[in-house]
N, CA, C and O atoms as a MOPAC input file, in Angstrom:
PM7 MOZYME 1SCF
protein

 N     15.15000 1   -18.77800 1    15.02700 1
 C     14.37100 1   -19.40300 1    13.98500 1
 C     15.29500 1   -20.27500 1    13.14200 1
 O     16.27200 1   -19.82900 1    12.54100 1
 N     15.03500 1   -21.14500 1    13.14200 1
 C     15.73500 1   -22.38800 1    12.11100 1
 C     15.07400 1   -22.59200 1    10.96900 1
 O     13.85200 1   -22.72000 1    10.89200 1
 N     16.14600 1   -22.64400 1     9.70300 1
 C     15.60100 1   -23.06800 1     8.15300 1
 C     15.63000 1   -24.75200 1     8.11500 1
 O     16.05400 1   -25.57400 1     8.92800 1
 N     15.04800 1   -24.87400 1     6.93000 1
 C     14.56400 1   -26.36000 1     6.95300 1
 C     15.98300 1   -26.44100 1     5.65700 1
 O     16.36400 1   -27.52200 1     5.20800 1
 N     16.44700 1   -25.41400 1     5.33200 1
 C     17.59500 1   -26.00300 1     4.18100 1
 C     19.07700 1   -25.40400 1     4.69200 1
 O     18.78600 1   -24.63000 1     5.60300 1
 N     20.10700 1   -25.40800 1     4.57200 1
 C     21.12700 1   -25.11400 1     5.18400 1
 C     21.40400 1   -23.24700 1     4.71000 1
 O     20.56100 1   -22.44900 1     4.30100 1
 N     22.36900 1   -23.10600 1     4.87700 1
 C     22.72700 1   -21.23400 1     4.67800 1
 C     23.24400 1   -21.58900 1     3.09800 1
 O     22.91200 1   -20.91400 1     2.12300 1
 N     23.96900 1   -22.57200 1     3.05200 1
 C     24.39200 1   -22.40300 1     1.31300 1
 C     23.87400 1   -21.93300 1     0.62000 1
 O     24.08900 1   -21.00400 1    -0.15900 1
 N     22.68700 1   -22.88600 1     0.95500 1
 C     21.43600 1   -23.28800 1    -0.58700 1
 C     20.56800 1   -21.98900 1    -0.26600 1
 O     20.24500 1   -21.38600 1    -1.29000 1
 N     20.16300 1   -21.48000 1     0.80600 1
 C     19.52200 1   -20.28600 1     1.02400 1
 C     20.33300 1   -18.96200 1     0.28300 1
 O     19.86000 1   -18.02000 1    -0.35300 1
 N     21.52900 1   -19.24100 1     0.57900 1
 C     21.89500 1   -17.82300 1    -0.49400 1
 C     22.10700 1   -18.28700 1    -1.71700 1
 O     21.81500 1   -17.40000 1    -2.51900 1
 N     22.51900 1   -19.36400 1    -2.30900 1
 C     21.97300 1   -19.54500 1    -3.74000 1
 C     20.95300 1   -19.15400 1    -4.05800 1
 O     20.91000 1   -18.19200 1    -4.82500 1
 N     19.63400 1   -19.82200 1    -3.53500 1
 C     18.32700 1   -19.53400 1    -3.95600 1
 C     18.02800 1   -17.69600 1    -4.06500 1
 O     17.50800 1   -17.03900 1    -4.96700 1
 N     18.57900 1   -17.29900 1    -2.80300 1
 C     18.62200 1   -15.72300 1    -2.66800 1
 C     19.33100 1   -14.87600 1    -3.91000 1
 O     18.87600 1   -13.84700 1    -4.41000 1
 N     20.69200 1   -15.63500 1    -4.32800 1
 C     21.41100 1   -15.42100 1    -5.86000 1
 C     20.65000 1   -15.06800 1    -7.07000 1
 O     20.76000 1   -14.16200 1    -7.89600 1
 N     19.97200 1   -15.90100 1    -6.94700 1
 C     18.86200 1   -16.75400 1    -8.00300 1
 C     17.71200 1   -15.49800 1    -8.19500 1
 O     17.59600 1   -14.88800 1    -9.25800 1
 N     17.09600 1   -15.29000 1    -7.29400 1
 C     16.07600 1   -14.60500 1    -6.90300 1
 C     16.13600 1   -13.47600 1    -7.60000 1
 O     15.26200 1   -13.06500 1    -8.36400 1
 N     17.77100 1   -12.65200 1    -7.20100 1
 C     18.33500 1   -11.49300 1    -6.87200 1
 C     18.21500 1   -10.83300 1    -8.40400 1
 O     17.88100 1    -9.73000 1    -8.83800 1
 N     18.80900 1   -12.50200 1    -9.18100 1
 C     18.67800 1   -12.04200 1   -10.73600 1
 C     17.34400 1   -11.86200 1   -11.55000 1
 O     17.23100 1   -11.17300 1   -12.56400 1
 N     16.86200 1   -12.21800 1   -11.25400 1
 C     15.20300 1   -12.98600 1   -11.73900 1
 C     14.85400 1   -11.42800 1   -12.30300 1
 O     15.20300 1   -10.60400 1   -11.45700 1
 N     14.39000 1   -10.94100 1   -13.24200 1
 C     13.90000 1    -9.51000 1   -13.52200 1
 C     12.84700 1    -9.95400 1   -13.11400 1
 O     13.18200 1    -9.26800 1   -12.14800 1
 N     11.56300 1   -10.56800 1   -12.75900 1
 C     10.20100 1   -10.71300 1   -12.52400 1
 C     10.49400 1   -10.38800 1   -11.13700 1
 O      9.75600 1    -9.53300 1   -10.64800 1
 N     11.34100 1   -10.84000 1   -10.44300 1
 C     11.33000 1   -10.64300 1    -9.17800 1
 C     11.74600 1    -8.94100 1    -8.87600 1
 O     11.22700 1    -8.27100 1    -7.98300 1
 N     12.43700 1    -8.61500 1    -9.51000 1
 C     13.01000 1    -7.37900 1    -9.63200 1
 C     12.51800 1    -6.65400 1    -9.63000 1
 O     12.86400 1    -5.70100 1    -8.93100 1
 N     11.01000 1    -6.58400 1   -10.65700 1
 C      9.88500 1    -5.63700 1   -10.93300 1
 C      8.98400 1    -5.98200 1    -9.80000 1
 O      8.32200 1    -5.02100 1    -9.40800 1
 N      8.76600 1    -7.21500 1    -9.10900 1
 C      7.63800 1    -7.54800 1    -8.18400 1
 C      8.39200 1    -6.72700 1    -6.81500 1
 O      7.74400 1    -6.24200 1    -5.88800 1
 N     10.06400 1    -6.69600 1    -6.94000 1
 C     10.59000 1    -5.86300 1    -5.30600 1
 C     10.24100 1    -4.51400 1    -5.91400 1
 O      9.69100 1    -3.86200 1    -5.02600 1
 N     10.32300 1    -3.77400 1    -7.09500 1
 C     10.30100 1    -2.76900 1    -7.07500 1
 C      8.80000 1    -2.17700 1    -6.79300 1
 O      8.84200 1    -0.98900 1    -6.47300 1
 N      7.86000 1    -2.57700 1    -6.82700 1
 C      6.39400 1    -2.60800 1    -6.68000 1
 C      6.38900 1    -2.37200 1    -5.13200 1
 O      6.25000 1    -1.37300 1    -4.42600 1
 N      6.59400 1    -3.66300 1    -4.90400 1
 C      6.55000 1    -3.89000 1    -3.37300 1
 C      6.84800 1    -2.75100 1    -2.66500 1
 O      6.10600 1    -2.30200 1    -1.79200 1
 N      8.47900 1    -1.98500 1    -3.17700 1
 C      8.96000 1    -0.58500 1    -1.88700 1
 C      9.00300 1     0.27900 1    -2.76500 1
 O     10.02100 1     0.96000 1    -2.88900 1
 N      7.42200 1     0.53800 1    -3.94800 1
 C      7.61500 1     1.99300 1    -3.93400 1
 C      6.79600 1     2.64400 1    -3.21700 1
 O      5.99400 1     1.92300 1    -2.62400 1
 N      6.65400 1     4.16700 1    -2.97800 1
 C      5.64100 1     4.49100 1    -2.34900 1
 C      4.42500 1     4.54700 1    -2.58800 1
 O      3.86900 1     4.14800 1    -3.61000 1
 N      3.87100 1     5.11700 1    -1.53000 1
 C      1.99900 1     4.99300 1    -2.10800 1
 C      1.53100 1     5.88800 1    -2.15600 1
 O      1.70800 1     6.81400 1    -1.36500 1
 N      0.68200 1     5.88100 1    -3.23700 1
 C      0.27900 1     7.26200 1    -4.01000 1
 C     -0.82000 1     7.69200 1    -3.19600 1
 O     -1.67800 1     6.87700 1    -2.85600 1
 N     -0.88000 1     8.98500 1    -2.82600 1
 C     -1.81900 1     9.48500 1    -1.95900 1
 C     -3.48100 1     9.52300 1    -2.95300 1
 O     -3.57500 1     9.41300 1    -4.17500 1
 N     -4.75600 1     9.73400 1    -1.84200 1
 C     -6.02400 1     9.51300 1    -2.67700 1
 C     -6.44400 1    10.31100 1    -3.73900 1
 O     -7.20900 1    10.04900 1    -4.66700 1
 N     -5.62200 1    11.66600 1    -3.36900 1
 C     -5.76700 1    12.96800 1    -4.34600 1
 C     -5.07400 1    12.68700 1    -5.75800 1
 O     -5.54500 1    12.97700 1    -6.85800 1
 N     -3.89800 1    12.08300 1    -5.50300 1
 C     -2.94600 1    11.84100 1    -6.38900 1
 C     -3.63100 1    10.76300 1    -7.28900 1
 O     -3.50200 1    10.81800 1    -8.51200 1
 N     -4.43900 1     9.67700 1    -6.61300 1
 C     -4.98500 1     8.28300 1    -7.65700 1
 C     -6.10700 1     9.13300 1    -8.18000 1
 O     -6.40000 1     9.11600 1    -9.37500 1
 N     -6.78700 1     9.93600 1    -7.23300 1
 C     -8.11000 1    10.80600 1    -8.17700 1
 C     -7.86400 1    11.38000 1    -9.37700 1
 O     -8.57400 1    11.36900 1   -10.38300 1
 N     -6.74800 1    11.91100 1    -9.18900 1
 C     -6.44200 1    12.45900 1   -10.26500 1
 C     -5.74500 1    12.13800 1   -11.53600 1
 O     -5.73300 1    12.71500 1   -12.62300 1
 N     -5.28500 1    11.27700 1   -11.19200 1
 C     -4.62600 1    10.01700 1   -12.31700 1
 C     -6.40600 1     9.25500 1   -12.99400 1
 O     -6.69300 1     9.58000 1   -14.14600 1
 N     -7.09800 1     8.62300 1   -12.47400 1
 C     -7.95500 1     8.59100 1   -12.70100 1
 C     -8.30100 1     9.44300 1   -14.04000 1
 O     -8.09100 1     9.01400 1   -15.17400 1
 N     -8.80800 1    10.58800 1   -13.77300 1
 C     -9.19200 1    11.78800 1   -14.06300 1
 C     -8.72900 1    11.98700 1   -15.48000 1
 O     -9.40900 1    12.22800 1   -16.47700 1
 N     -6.89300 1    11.77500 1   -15.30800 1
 C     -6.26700 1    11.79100 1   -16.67600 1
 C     -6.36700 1    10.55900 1   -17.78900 1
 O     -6.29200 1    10.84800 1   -18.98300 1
 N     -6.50300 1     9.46500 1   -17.45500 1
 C     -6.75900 1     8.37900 1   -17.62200 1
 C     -8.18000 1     8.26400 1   -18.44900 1
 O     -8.42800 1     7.75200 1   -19.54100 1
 N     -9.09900 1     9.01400 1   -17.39500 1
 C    -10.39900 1     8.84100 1   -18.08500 1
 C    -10.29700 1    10.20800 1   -19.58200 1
 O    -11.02800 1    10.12600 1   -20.57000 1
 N     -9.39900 1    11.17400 1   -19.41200 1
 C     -9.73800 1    12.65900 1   -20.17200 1
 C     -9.14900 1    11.80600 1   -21.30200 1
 O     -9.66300 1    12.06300 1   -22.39100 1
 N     -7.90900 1    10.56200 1   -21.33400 1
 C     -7.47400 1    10.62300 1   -22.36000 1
 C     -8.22500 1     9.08000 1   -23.57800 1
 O     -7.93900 1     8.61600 1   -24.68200 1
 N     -9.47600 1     8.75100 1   -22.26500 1
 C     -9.33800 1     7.66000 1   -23.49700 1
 C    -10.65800 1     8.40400 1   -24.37000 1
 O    -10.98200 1     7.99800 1   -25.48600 1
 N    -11.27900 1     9.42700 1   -23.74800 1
 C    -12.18300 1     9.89900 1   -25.04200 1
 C    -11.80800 1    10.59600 1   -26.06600 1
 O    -12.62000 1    11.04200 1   -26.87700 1
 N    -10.35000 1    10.80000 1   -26.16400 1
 C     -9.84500 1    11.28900 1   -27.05300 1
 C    -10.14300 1    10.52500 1   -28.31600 1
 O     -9.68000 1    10.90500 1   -29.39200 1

């Protein structure tokens, strides 16, 4: 597979990226795990108990 920009500028941009906190929070999203259905039910659950507080 060939890039349309050379390896330099690709790891600059990758540099760039690496720092970015938006990006940082969008990788950390990306590879966390996934919450099983029991687990969101129940978050739910707490979610809903606490806003009638």
């Amino acid at each position: 597979m060939s890039r349309i920009i050379d390896n330099t500028t690709y790891a600059e941009i990758v540099k760039i990226l690496a720092t970015d906190p938006k990006v940082a929070v969008f990788q950390k999203l990306l590879l966390s795990p996934r919450v099983e259905e029991a687990d969101a039910d129940t978050a739910v659950e707490e979610k809903t108990s606490e806003v009638k507080k």
